[in-house]
N, CA and C atoms as a LAMMPS dump frame, in Angstrom:
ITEM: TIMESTEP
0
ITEM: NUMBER OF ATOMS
198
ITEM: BOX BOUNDS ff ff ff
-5.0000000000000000e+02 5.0000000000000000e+02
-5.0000000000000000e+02 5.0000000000000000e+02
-5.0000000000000000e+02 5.0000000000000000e+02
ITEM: ATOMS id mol type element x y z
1 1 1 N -9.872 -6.463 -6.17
2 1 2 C -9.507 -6.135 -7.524
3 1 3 C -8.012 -6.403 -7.695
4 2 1 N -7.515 -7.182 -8.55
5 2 2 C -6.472 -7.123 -9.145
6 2 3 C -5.354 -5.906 -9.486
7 3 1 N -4.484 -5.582 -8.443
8 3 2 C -3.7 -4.637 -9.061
9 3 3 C -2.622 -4.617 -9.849
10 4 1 N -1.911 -5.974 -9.215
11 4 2 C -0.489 -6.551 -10.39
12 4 3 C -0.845 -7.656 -10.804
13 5 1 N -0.901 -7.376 -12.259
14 5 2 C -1.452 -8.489 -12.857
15 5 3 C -0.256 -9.97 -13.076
16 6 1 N 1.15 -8.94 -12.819
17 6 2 C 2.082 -9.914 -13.286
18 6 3 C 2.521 -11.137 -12.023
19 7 1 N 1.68 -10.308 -10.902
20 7 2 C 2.121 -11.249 -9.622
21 7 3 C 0.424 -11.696 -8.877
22 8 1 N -0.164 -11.139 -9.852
23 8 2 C -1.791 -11.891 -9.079
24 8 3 C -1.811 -11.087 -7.765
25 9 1 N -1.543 -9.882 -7.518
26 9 2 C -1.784 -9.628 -6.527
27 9 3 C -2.742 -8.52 -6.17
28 10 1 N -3.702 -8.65 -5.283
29 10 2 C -4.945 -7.75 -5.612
30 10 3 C -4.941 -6.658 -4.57
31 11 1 N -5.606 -5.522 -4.398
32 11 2 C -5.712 -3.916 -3.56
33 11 3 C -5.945 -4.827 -2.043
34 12 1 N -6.496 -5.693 -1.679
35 12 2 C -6.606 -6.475 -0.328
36 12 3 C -5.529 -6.898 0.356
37 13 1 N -4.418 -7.546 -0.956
38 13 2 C -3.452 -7.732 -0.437
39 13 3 C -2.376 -7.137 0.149
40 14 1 N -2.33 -5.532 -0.75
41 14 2 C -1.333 -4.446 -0.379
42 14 3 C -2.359 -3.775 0.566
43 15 1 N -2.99 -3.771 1.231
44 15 2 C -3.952 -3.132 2.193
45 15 3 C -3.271 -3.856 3.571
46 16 1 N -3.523 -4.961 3.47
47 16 2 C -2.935 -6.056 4.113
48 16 3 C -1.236 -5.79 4.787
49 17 1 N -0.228 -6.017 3.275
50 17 2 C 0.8 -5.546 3.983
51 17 3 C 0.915 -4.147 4.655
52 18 1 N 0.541 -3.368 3.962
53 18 2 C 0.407 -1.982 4.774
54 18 3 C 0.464 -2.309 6.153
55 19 1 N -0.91 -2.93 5.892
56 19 2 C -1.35 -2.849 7.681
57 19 3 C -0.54 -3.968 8.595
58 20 1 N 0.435 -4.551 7.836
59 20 2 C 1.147 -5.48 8.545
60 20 3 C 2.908 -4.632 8.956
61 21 1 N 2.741 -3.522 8.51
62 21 2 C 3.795 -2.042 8.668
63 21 3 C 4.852 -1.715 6.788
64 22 1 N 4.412 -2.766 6.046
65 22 2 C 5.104 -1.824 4.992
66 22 3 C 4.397 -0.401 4.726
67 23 1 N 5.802 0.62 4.883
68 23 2 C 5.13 1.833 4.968
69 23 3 C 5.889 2.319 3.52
70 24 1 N 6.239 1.469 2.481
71 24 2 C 7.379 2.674 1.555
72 24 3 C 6.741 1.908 0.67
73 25 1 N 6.938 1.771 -0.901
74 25 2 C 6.43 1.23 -1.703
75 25 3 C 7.882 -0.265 -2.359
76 26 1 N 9.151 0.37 -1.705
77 26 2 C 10.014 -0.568 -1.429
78 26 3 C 9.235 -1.89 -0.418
79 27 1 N 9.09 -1.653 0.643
80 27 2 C 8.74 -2.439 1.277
81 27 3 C 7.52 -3.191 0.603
82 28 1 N 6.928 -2.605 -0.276
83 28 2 C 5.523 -3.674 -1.073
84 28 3 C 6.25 -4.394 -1.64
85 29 1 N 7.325 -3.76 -2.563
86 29 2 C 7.537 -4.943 -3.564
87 29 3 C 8.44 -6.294 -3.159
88 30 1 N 8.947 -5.608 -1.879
89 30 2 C 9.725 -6.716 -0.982
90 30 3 C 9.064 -7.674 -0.58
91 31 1 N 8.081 -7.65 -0.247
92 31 2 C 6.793 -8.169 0.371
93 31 3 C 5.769 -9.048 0.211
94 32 1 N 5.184 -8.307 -1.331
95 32 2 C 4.298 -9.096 -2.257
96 32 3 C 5.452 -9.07 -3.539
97 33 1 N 6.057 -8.286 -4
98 33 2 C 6.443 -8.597 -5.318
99 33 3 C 5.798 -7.629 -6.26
100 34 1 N 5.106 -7.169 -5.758
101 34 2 C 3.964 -5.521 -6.73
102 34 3 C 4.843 -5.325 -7.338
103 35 1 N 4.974 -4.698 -8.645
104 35 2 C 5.616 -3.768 -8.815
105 35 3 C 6.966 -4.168 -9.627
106 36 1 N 7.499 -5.134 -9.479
107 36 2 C 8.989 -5.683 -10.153
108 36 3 C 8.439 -6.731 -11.003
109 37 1 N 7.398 -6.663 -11.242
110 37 2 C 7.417 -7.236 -13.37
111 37 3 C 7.202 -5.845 -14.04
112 38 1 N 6.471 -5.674 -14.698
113 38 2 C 6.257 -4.683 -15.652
114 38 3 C 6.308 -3.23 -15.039
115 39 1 N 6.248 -2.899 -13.681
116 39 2 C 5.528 -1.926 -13.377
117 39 3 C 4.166 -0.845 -13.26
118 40 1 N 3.384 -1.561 -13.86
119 40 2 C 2.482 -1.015 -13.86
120 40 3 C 1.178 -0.915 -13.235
121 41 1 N 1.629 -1.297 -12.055
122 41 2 C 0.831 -1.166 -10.685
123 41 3 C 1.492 -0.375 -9.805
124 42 1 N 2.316 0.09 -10.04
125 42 2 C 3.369 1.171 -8.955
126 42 3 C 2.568 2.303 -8.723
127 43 1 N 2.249 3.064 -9.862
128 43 2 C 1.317 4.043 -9.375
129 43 3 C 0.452 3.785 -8.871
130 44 1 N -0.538 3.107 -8.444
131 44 2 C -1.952 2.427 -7.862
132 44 3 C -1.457 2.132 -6.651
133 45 1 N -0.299 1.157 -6.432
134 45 2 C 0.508 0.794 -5.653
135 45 3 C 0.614 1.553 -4.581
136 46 1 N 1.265 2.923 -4.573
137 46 2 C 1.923 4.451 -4.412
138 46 3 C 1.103 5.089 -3.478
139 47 1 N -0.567 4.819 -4.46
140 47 2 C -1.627 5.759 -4.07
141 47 3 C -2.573 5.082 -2.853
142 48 1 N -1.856 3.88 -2.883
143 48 2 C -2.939 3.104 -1.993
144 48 3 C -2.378 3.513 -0.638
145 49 1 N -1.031 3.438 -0.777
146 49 2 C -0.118 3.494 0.744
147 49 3 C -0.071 5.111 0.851
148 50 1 N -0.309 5.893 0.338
149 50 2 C -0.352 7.312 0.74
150 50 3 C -1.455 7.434 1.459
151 51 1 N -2.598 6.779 0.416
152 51 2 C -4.368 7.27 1.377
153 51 3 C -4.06 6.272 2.948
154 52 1 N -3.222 5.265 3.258
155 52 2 C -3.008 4.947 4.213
156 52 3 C -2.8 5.734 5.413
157 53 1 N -1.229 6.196 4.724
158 53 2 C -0.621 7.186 5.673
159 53 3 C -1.559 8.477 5.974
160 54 1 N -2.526 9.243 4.988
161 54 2 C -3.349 9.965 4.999
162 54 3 C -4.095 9.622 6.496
163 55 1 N -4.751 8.692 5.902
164 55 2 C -5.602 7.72 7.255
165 55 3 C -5.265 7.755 8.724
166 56 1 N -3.939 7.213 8.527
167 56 2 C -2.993 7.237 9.976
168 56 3 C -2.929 8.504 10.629
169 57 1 N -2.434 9.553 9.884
170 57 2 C -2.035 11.127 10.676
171 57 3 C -3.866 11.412 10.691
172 58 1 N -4.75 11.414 10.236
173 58 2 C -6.163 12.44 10.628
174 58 3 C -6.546 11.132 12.383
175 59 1 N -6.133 10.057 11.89
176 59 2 C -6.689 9.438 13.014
177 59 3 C -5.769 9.785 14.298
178 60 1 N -4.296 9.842 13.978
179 60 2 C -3.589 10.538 14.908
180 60 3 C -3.676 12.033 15.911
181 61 1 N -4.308 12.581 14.916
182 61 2 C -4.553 14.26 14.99
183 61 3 C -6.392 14.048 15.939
184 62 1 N -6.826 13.13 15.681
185 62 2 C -8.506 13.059 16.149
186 62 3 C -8.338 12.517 17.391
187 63 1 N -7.099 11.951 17.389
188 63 2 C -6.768 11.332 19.083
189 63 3 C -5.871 12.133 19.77
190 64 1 N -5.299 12.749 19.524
191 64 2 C -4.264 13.94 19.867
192 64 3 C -5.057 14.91 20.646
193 65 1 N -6.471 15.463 20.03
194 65 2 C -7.41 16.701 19.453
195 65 3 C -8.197 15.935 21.188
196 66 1 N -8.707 14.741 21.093
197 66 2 C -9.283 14.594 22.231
198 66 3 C -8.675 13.74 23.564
């Protein structure tokens, strides 16, 4: 799905950098460019790399735990 429409850039792609270590939402727009036309993928943007980090610490804590 298309999240910045102003840079064609879709939820695969910021999944992508994530997982390539942008961890800030600076680092997306450095990256892909999200975010520095109109703004209005920042919030979507924001929420994608939080459920990331979300992701990261339970998987951290499930390997910690065993």
């Amino acid at each position: 799905m298309y999240v910045c429409l102003c840079r064609g850039i879709t939820d695969r792609d910021i999944r992508n950098a994530i997982h390539e270590g942008a961890n800030s939402l600076a680092d997306i727009e450095q990256r892909l460019g999200a975010g520095t036309g109109c703004g209005g993928c920042r919030d979507f943007t924001s929420r994608l790399l939080e459920d990331s980090q979300r992701r990261e610490a339970v998987e951290a804590l499930a390997y910690a735990a065993a």
